[in-house]
DSSP file (Angstrom, degrees, kcal/mol; ACC not computed):
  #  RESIDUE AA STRUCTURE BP1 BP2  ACC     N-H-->O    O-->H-N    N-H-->O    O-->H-N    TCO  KAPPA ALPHA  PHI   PSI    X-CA   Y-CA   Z-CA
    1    1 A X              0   0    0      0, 0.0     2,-0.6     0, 0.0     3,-0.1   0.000 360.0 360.0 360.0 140.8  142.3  122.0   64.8
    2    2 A X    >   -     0   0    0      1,-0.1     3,-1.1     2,-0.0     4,-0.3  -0.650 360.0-133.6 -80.2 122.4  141.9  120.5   68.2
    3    3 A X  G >  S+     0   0    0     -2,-0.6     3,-2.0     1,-0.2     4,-0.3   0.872  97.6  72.8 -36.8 -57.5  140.9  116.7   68.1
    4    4 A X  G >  S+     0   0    0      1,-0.3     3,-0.8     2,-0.2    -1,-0.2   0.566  86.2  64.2 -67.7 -12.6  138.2  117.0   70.6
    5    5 A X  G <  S+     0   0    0     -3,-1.1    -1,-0.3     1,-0.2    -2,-0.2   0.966 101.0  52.1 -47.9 -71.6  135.8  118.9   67.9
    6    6 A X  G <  S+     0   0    0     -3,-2.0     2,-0.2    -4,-0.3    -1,-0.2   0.371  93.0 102.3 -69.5   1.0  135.9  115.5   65.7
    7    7 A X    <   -     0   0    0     -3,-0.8     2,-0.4    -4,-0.3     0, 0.0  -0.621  52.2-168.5 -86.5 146.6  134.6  113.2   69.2
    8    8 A X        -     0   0    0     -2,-0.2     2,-1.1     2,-0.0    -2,-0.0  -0.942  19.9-129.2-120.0 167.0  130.8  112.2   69.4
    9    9 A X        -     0   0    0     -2,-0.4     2,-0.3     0, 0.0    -2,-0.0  -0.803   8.0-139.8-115.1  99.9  129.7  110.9   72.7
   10   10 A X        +     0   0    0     -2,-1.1     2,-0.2    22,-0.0    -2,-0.0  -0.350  26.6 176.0 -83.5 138.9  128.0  107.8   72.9
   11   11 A X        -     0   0    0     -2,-0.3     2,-0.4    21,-0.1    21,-0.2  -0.633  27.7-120.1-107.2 164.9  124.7  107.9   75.7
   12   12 A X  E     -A   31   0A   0     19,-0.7    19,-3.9    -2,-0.2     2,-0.2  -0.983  20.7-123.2 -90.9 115.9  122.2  105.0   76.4
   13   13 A X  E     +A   30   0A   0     -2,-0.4    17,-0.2    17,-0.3     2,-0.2  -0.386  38.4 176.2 -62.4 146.0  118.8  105.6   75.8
   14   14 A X  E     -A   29   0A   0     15,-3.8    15,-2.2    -2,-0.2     2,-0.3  -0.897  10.8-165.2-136.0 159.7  116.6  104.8   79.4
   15   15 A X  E     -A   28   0A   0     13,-0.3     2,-0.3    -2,-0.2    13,-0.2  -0.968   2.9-165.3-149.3 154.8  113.1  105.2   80.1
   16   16 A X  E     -A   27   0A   0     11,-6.8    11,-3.2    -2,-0.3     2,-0.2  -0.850  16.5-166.2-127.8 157.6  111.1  105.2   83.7
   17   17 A X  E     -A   26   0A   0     -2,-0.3     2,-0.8     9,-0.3    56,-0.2  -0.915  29.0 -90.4-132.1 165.1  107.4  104.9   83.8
   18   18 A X  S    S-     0   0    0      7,-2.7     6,-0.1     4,-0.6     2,-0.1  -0.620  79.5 -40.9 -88.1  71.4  104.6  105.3   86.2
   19   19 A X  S    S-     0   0    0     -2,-0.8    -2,-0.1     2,-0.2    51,-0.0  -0.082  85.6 -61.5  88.8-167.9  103.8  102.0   88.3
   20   20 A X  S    S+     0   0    0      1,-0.3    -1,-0.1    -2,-0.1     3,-0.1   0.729 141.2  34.4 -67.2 -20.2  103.6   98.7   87.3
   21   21 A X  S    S+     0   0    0      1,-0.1     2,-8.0    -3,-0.1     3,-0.4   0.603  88.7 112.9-100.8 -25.8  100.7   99.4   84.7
   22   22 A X    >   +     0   0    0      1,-0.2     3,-3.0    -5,-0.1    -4,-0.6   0.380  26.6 125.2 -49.7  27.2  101.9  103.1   83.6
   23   23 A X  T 3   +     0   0    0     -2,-8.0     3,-0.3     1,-0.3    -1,-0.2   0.680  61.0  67.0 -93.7  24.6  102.8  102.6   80.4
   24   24 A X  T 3  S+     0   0    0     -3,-0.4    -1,-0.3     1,-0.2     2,-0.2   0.279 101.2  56.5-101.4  21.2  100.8  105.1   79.1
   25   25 A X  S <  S+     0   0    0     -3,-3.0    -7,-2.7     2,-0.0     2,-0.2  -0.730  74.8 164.2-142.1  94.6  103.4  107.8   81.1
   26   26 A X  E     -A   17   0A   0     -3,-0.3    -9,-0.3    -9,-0.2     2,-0.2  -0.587  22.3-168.4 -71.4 155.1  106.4  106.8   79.7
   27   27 A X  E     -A   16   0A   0    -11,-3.2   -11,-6.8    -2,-0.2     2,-0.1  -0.787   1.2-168.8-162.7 132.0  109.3  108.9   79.9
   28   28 A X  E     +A   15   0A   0    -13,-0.2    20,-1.3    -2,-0.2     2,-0.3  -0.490  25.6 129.3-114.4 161.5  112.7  108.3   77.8
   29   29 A X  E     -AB  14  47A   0    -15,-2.2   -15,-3.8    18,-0.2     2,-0.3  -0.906  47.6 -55.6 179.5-142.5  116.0  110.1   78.5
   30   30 A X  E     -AB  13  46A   0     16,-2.7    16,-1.3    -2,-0.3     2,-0.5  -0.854  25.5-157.3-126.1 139.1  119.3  109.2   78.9
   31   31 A X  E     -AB  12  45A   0    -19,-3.9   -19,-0.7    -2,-0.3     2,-0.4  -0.929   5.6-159.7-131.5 133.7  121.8  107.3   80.8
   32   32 A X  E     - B   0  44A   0     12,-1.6    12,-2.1    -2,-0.5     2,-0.4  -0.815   8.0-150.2-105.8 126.5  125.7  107.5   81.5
   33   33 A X  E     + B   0  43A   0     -2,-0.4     2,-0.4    10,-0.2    10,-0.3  -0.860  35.3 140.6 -90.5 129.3  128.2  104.7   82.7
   34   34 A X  E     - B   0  42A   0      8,-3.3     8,-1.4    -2,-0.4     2,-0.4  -0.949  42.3-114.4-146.3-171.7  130.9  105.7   84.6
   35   35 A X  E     - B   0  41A   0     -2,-0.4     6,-0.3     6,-0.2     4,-0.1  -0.943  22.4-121.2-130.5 132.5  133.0  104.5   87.8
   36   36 A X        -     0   0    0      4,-0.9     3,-0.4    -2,-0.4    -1,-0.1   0.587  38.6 -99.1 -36.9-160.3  133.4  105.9   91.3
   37   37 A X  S    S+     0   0    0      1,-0.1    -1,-0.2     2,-0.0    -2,-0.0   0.438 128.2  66.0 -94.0   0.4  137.2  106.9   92.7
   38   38 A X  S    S-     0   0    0      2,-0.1    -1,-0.1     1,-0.0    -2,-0.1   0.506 119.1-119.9 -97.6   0.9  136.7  103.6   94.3
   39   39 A X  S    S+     0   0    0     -3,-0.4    -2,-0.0     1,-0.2    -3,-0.0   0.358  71.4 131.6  81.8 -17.7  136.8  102.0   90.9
   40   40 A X        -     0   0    0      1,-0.1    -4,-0.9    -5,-0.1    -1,-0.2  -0.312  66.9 -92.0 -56.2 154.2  132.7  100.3   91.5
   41   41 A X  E     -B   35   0A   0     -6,-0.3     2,-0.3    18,-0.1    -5,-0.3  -0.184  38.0-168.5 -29.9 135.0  130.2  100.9   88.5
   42   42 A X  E     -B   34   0A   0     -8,-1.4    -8,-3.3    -7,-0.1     2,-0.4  -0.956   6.2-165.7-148.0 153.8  127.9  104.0   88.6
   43   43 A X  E     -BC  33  58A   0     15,-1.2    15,-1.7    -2,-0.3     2,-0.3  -0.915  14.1-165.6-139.5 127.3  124.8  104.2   86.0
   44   44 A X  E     -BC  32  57A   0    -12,-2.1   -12,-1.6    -2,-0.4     2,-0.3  -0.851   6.2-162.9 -91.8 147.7  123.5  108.2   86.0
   45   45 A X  E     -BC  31  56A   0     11,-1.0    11,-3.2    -2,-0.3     2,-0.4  -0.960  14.0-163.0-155.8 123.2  120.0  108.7   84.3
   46   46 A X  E     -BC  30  55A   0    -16,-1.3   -16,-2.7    -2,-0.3     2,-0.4  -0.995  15.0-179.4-110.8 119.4  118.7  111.9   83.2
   47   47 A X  E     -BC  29  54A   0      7,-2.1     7,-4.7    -2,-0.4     2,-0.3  -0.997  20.7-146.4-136.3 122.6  114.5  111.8   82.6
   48   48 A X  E     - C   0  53A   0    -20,-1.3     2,-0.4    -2,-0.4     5,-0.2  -0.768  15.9-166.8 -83.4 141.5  112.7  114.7   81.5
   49   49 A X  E >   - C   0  52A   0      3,-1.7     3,-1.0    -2,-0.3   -22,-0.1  -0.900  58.3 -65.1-133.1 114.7  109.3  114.4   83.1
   50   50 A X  T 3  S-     0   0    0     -2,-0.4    -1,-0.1     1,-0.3    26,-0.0  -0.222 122.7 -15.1  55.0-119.3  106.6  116.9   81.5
   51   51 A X  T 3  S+     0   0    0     -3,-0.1    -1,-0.3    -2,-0.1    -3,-0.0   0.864 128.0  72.6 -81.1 -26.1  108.7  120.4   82.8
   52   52 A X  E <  S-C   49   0A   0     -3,-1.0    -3,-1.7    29,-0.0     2,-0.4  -0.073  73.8-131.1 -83.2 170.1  110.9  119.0   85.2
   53   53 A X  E     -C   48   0A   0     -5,-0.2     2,-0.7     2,-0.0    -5,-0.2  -0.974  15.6-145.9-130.8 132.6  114.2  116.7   84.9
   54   54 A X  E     -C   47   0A   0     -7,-4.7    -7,-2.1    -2,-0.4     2,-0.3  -0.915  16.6-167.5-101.5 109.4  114.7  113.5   87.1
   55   55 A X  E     +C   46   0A   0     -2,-0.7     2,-0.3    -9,-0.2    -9,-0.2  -0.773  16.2 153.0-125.2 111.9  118.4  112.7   88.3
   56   56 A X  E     -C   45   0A   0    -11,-3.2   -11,-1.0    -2,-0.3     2,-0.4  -0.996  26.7-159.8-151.2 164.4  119.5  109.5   89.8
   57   57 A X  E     +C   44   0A   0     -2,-0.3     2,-0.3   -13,-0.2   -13,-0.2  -0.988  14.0 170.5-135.0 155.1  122.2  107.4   90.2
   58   58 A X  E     -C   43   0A   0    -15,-1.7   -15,-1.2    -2,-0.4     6,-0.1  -0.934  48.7-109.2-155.9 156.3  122.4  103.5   91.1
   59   59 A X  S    S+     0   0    0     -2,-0.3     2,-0.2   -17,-0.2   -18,-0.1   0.731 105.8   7.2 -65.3 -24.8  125.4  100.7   91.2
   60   60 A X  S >> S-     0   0    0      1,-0.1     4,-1.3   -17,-0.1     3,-1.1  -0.968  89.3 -93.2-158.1 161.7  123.5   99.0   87.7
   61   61 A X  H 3> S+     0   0    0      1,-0.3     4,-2.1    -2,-0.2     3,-0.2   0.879 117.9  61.4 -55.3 -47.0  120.6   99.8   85.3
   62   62 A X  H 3> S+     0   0    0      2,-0.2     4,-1.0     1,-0.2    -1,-0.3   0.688 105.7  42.1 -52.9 -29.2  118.2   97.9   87.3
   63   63 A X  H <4 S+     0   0    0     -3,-1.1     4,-0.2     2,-0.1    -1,-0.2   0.727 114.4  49.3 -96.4 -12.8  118.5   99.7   90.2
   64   64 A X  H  X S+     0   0    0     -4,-1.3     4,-1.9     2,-0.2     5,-0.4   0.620 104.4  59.0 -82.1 -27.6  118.5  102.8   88.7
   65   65 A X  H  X>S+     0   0    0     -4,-2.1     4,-2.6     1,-0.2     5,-0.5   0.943 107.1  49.0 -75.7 -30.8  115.5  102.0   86.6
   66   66 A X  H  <5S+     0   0    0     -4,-1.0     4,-0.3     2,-0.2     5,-0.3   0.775 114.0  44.1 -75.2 -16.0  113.5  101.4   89.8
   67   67 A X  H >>5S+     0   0    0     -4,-0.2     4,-3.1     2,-0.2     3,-0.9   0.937 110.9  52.9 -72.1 -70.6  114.6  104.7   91.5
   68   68 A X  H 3X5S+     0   0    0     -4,-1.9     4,-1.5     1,-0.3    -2,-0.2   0.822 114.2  47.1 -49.8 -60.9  114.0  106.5   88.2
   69   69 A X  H 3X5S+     0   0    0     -4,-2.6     4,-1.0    -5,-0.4    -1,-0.3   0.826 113.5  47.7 -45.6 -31.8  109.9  104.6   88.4
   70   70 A X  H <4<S+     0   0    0     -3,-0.9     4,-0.3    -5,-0.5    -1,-0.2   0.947 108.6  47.4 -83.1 -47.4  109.4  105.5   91.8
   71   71 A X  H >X S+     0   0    0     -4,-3.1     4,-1.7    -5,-0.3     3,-1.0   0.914 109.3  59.8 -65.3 -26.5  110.5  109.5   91.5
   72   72 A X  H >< S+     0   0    0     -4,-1.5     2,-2.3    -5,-0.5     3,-1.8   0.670 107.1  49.3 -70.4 -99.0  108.0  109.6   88.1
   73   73 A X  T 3< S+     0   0    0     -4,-1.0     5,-0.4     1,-0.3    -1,-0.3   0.149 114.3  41.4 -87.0  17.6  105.2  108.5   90.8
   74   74 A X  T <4 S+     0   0    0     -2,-2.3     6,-3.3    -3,-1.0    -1,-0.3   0.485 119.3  47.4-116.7  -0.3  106.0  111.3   93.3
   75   75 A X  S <X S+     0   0    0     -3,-1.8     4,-0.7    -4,-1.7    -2,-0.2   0.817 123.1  29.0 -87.9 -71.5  106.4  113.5   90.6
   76   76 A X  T  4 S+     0   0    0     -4,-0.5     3,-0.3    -5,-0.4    -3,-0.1   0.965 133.4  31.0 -66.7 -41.4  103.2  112.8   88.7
   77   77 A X  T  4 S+     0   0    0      1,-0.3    -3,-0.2    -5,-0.1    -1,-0.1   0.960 128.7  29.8 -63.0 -59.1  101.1  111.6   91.9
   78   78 A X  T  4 S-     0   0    0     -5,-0.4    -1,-0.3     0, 0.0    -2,-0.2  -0.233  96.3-125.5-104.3  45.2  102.1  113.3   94.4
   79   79 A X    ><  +     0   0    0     -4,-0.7     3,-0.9    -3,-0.3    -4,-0.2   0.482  42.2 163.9  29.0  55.1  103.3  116.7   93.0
   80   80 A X  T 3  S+     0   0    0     -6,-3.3    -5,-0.2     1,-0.3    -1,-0.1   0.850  73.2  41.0 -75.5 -41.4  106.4  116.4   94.3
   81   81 A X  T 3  S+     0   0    0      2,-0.1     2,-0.5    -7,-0.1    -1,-0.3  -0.321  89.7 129.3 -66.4  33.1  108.0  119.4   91.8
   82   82 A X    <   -     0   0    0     -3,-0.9     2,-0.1    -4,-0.1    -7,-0.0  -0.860  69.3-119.6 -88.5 119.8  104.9  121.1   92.4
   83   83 A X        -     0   0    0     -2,-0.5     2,-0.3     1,-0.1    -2,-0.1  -0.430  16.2-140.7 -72.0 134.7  105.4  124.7   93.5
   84   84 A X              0   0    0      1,-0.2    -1,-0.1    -2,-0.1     0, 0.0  -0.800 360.0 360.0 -80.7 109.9  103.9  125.4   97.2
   85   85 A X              0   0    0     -2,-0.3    -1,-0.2     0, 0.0    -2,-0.0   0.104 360.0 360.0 -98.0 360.0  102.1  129.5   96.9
């Protein structure tokens, strides 16, 4: 039996919201540590927002949490995943 079957993979729960007041649109999802080829820190965040998925990446959680806040307000405000017919 192959080891890698018996591995679980631990994630950090993250959640971005919608301005400084939004916290009635929350939105929780997940976040990944890893490090560049240069050896620096990298934080990835995956947020489902209503149909869509929000992708970012930042040097630390804090900078990632403000990317991840800002793309929820061009996504819920300005309908930025909104399809153009």
């Amino acid at each position: 039996m192959d080891d890698s079957s018996n591995r679980f993979e631990l994630v950090e729960l993250f959640m971005a919201k919608a301005g400084r007041h939004g916290w009635d649109r929350c939105f929780h999802g997940i976040i990944r540590r890893e490090t560049d080829i240069e050896g620096n820190p990298v934080v990835i965040g995956k947020i489902k927002v209503n149909d869509e998925y929000i992708i970012a990446s930042a040097s630390d959680q804090w900078k990632l949490g403000e990317k991840l806040d800002e793309m929820v307000l061009f996504v819920l405000d300005k309908k930025f995943h909104e399809d153009k017919k």
